[in-house]
MARTOR-589129 format. One record per atom (N, C-alpha, C, O): residue number from 0; chain; atom name; x, y, z. Coordinates in nm, 3 decimals, always signed. Atoms other than C-alpha are relative to their C-alpha. Layout:
<nodes>
+-----+-------+------+---------+---------+---------+
:   n : chain : atom :    east :   north :      up :
+-----+-------+------+---------+---------+---------+
: NUM :     A :   CA :       X :       Y :       Z :
...
+-----+-------+------+---------+---------+---------+
</nodes>
This chain:
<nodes>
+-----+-------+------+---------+---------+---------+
:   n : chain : atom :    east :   north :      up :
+-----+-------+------+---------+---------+---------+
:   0 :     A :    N :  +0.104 :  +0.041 :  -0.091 :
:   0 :     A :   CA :  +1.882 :  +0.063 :  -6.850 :
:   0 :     A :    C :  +0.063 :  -0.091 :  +0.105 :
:   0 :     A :    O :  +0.122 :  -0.195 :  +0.077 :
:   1 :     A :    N :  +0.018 :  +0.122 :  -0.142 :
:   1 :     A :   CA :  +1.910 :  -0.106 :  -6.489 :
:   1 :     A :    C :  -0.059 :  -0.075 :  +0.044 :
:   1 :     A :    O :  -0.160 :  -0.018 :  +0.086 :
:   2 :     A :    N :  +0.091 :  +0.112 :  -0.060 :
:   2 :     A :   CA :  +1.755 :  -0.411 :  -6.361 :
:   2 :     A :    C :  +0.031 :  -0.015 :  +0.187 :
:   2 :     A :    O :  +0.125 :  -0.003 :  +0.266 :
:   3 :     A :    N :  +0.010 :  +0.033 :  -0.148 :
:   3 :     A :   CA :  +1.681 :  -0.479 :  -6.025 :
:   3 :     A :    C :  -0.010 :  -0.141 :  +0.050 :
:   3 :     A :    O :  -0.009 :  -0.181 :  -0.066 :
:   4 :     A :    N :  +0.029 :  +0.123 :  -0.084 :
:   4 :     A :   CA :  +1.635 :  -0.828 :  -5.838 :
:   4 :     A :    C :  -0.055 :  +0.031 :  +0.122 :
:   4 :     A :    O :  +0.008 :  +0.107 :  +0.196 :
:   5 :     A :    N :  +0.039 :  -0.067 :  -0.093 :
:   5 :     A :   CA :  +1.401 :  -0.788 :  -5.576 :
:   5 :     A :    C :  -0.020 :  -0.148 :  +0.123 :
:   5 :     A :    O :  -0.123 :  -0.214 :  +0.115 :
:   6 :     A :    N :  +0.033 :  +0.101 :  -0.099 :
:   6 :     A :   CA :  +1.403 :  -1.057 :  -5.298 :
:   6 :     A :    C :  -0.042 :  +0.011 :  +0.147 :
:   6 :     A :    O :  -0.006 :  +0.098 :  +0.227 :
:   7 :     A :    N :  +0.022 :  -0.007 :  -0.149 :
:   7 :     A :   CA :  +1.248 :  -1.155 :  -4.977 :
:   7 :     A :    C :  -0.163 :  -0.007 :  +0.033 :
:   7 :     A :    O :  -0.235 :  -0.068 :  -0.047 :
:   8 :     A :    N :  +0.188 :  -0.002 :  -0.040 :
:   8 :     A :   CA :  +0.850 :  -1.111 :  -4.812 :
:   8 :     A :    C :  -0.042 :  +0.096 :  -0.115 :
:   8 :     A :    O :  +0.039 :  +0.148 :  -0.192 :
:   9 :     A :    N :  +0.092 :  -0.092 :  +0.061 :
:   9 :     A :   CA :  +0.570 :  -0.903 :  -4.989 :
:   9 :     A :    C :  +0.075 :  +0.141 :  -0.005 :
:   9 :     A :    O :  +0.123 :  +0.214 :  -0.092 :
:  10 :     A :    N :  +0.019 :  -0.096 :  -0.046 :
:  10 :     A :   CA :  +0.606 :  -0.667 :  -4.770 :
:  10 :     A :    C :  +0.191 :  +0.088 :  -0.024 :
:  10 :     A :    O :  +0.204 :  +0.194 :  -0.085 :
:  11 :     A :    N :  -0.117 :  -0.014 :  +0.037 :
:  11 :     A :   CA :  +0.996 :  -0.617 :  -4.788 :
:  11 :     A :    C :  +0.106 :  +0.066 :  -0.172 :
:  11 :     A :    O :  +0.186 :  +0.156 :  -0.197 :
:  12 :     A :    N :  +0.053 :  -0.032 :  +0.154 :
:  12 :     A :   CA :  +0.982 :  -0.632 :  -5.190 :
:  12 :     A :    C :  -0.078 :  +0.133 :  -0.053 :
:  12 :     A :    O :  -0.034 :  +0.205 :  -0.142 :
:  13 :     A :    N :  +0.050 :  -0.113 :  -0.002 :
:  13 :     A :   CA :  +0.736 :  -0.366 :  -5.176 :
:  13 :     A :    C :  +0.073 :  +0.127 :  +0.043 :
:  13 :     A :    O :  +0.073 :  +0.232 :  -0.022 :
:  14 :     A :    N :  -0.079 :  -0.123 :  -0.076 :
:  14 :     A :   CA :  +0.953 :  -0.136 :  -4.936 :
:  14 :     A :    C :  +0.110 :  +0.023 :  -0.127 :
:  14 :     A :    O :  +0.125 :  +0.120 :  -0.203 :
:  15 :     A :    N :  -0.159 :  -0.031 :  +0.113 :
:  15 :     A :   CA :  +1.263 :  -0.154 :  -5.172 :
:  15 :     A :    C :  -0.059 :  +0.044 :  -0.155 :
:  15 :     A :    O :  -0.008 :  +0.126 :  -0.231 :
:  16 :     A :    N :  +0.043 :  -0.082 :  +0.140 :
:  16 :     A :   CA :  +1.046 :  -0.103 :  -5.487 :
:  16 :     A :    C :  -0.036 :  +0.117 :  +0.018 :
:  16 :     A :    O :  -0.022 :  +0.173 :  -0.091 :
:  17 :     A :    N :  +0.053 :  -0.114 :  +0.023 :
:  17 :     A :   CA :  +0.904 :  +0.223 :  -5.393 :
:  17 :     A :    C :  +0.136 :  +0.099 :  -0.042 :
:  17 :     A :    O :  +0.151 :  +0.194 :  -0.120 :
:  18 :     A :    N :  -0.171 :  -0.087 :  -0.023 :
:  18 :     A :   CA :  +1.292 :  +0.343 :  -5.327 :
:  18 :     A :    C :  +0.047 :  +0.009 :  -0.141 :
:  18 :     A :    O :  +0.130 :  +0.096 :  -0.164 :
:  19 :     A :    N :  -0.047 :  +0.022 :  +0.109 :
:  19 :     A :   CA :  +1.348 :  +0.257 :  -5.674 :
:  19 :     A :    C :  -0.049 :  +0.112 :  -0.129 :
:  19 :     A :    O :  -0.159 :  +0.114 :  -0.184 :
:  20 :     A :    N :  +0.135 :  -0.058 :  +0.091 :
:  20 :     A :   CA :  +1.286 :  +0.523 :  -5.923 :
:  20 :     A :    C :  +0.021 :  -0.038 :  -0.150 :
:  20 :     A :    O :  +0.113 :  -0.096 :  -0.207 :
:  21 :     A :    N :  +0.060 :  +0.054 :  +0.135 :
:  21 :     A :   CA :  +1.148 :  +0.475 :  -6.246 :
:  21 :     A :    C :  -0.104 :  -0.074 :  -0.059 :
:  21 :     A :    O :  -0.198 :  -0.080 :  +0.021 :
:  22 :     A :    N :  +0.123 :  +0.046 :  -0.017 :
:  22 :     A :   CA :  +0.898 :  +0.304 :  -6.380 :
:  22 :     A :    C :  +0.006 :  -0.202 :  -0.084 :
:  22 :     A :    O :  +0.072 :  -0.260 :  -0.171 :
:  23 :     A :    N :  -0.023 :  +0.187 :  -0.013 :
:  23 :     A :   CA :  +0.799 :  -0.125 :  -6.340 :
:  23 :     A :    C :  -0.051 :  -0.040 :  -0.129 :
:  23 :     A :    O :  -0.155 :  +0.012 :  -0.170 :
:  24 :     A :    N :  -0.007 :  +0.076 :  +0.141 :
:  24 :     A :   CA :  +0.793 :  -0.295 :  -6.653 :
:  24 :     A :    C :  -0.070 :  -0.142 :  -0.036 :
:  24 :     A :    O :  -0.118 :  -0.185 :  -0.141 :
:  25 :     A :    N :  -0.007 :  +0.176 :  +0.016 :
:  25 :     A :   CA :  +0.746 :  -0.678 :  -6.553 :
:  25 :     A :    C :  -0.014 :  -0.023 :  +0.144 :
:  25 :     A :    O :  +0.049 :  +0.048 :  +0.222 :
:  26 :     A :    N :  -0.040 :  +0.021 :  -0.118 :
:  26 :     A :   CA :  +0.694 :  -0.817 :  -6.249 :
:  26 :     A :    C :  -0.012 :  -0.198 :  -0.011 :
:  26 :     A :    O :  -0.052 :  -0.262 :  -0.108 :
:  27 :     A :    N :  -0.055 :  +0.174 :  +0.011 :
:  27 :     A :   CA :  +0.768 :  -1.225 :  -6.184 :
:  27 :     A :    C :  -0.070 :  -0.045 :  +0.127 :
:  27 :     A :    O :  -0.036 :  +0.034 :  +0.215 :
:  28 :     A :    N :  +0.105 :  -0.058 :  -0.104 :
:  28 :     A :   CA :  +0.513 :  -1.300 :  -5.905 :
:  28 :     A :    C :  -0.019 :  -0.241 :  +0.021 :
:  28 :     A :    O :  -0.051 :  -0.333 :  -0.055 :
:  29 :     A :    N :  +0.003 :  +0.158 :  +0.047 :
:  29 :     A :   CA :  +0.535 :  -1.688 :  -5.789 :
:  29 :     A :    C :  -0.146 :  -0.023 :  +0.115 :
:  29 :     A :    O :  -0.178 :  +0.066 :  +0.195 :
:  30 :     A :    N :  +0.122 :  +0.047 :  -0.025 :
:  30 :     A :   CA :  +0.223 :  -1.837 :  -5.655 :
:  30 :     A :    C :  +0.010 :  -0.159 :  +0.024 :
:  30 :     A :    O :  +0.035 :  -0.242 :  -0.064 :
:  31 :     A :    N :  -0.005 :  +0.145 :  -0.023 :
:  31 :     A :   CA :  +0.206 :  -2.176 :  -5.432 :
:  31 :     A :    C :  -0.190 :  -0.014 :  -0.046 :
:  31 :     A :    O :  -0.275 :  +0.066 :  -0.008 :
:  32 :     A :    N :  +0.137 :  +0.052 :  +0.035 :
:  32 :     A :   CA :  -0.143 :  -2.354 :  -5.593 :
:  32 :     A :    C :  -0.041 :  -0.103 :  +0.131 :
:  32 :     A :    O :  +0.049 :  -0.145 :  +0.205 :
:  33 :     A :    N :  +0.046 :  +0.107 :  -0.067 :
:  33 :     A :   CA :  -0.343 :  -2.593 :  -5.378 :
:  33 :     A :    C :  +0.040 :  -0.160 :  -0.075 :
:  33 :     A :    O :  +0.072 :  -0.171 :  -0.193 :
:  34 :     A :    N :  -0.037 :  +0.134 :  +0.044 :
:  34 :     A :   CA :  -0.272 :  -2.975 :  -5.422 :
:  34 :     A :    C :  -0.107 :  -0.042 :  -0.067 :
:  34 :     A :    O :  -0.204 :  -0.035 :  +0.007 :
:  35 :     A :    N :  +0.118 :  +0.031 :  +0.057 :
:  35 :     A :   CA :  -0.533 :  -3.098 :  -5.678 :
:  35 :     A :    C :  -0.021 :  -0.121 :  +0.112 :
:  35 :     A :    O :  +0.041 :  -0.147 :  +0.215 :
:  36 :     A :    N :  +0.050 :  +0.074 :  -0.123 :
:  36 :     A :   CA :  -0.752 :  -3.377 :  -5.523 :
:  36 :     A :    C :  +0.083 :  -0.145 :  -0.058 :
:  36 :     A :    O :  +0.089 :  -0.235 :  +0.026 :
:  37 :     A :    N :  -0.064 :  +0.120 :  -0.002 :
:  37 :     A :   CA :  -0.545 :  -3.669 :  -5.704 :
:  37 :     A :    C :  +0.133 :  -0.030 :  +0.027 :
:  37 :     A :    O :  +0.196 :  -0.130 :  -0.003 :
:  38 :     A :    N :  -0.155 :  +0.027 :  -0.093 :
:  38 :     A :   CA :  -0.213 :  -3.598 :  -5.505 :
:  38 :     A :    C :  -0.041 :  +0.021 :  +0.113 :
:  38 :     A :    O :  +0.032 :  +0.056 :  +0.205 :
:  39 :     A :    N :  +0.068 :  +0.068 :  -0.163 :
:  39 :     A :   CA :  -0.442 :  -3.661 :  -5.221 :
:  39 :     A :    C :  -0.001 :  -0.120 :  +0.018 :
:  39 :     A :    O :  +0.034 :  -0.189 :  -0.077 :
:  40 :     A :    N :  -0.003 :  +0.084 :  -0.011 :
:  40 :     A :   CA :  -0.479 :  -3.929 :  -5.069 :
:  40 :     A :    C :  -0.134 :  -0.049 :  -0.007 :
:  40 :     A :    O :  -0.222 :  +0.014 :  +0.051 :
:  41 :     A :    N :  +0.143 :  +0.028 :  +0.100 :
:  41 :     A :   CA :  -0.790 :  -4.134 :  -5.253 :
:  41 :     A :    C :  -0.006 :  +0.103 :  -0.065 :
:  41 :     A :    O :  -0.125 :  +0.086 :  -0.089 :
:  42 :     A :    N :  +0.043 :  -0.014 :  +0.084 :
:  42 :     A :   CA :  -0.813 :  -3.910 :  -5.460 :
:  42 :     A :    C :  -0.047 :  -0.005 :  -0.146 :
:  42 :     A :    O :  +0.047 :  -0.068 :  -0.195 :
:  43 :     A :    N :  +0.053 :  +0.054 :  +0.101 :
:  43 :     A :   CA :  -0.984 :  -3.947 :  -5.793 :
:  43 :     A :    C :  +0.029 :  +0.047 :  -0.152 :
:  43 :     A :    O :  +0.034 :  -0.017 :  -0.257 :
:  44 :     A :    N :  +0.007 :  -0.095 :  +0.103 :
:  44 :     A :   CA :  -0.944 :  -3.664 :  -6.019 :
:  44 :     A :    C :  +0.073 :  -0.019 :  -0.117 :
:  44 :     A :    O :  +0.165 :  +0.061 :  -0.100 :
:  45 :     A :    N :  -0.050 :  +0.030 :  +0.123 :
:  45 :     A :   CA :  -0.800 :  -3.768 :  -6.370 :
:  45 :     A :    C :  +0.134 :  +0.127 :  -0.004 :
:  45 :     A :    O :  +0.096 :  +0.235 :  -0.048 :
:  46 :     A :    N :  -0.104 :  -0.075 :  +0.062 :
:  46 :     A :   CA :  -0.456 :  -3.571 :  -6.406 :
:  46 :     A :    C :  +0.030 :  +0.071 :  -0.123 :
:  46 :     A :    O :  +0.093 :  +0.176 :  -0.141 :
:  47 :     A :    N :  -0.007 :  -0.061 :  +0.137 :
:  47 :     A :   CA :  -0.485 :  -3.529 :  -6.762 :
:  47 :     A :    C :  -0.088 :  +0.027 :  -0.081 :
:  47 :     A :    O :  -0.073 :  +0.044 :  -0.202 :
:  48 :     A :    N :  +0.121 :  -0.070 :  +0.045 :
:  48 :     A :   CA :  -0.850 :  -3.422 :  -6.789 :
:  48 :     A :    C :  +0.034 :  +0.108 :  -0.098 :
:  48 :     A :    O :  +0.028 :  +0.098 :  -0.220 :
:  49 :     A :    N :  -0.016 :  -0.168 :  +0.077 :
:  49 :     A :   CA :  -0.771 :  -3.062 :  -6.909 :
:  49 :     A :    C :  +0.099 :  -0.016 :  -0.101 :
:  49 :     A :    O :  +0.148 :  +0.095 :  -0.120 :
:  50 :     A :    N :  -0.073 :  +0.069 :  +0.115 :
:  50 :     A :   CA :  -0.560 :  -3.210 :  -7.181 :
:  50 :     A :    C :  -0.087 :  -0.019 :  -0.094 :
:  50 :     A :    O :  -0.071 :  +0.023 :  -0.209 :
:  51 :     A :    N :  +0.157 :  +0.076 :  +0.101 :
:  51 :     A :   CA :  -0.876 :  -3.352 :  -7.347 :
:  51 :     A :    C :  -0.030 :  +0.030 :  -0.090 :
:  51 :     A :    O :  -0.051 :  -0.062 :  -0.169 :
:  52 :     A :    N :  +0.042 :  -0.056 :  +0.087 :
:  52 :     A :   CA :  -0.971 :  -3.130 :  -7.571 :
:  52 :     A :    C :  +0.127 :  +0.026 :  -0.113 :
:  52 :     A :    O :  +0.112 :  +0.086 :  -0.220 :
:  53 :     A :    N :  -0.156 :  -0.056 :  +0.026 :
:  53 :     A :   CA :  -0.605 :  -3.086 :  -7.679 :
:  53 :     A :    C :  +0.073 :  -0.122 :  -0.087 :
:  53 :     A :    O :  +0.155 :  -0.101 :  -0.177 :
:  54 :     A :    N :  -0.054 :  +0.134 :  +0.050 :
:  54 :     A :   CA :  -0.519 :  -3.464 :  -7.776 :
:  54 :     A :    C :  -0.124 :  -0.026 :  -0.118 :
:  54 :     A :    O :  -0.239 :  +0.013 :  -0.139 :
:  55 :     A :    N :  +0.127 :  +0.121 :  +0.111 :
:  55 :     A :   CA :  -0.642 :  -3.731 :  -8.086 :
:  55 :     A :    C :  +0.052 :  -0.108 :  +0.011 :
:  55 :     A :    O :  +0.170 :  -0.144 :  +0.016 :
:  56 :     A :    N :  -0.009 :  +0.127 :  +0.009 :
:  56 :     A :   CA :  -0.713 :  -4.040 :  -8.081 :
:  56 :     A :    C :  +0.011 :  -0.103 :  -0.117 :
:  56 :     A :    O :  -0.090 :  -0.131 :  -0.181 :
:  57 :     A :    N :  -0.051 :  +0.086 :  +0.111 :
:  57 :     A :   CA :  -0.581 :  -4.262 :  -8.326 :
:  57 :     A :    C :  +0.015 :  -0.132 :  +0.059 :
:  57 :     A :    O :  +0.074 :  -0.157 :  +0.164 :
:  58 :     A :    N :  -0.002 :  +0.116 :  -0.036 :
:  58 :     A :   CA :  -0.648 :  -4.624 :  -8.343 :
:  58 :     A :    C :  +0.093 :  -0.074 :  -0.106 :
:  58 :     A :    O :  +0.127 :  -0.030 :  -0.216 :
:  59 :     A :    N :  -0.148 :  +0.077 :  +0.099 :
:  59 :     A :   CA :  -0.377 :  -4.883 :  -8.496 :
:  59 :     A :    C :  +0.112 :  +0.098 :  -0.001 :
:  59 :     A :    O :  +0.122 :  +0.139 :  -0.117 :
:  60 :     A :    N :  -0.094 :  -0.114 :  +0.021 :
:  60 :     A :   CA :  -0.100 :  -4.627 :  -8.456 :
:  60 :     A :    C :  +0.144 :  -0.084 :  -0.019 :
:  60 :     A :    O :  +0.200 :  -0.142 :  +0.074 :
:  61 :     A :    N :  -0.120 :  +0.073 :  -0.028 :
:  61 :     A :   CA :  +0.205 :  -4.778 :  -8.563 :
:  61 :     A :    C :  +0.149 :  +0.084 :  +0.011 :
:  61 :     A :    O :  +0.186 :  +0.162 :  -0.077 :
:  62 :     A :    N :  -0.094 :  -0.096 :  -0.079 :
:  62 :     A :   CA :  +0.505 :  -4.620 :  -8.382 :
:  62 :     A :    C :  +0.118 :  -0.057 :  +0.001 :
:  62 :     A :    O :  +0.185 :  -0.027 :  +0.100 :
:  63 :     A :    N :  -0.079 :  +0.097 :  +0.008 :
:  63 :     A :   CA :  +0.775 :  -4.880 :  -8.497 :
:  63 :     A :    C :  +0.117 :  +0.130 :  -0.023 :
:  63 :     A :    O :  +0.105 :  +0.248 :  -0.053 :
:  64 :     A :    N :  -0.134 :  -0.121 :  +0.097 :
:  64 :     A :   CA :  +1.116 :  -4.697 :  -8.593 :
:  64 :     A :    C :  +0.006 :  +0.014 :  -0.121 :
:  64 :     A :    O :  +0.056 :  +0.113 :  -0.175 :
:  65 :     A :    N :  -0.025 :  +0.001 :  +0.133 :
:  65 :     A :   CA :  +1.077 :  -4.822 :  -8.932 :
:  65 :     A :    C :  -0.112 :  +0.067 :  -0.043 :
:  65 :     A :    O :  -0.075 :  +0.119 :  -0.149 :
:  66 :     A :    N :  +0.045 :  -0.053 :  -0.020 :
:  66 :     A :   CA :  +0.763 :  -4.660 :  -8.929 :
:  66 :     A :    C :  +0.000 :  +0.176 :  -0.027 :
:  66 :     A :    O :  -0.046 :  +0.243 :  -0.119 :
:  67 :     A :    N :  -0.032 :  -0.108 :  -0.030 :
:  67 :     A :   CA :  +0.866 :  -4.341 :  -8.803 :
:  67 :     A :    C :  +0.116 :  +0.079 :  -0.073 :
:  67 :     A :    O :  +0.124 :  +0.200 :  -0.093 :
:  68 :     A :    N :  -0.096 :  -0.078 :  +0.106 :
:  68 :     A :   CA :  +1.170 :  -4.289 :  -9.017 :
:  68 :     A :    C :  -0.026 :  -0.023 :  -0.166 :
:  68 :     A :    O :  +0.046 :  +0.031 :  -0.250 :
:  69 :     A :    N :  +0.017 :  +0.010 :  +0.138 :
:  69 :     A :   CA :  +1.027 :  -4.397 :  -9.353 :
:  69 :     A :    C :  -0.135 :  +0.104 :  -0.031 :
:  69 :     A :    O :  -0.246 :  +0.117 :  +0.020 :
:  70 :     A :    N :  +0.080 :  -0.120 :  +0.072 :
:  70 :     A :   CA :  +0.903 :  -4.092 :  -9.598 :
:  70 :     A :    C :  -0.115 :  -0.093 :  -0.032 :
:  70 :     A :    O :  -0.121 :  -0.210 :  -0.068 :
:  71 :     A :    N :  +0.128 :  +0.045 :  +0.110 :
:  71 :     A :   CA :  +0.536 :  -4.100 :  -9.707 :
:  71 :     A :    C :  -0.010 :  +0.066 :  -0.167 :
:  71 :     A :    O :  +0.071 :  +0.149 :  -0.208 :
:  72 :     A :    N :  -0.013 :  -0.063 :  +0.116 :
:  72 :     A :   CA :  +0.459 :  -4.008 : -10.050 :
:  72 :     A :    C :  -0.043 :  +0.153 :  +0.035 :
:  72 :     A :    O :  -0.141 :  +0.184 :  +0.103 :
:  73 :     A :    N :  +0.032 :  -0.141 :  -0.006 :
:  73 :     A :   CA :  +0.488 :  -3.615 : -10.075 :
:  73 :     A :    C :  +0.082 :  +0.072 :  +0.133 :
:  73 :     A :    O :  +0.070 :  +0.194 :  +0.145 :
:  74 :     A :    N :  -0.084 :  -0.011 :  -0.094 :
:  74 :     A :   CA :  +0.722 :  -3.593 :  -9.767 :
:  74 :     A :    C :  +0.115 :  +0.057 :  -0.070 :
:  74 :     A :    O :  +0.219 :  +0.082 :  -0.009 :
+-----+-------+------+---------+---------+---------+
</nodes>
């Protein structure tokens, strides 16, 4: 099997793939996003909203080294 690298505009990319025969497998497709609104300027929007559901909260967490490297029972 041969791989291709396809660089350059849409439209360019497109021209050279048709030339290509065989059939596309994968394509790698990059996409600029809009700037959310809190790498604006004022903006407000919490960065790590959509995280939320994803994290826990633990209160007293102790995160010492001695902590962190000593077994609990059943470890």
């Amino acid at each position: 099997m041969k791989t291709h690298i396809l660089r350059g505009s849409k439209q360019k990319i497109a021209e050279d793939l048709v030339r290509i025969s065989g059939e596309v497998r994968e394509a790698i497709v990059f996409e600029d996003e809009p700037l959310p609104a809190a790498a604006e300027p004022g903006g407000t929007e919490d960065l790590f909203a959509e995280m939320g559901p994803f994290m826990v909260d633990v209160r007293d967490v102790d995160d010492s080294r001695e902590a962190i490297y000593t077994r609990l029972d059943g470890e």
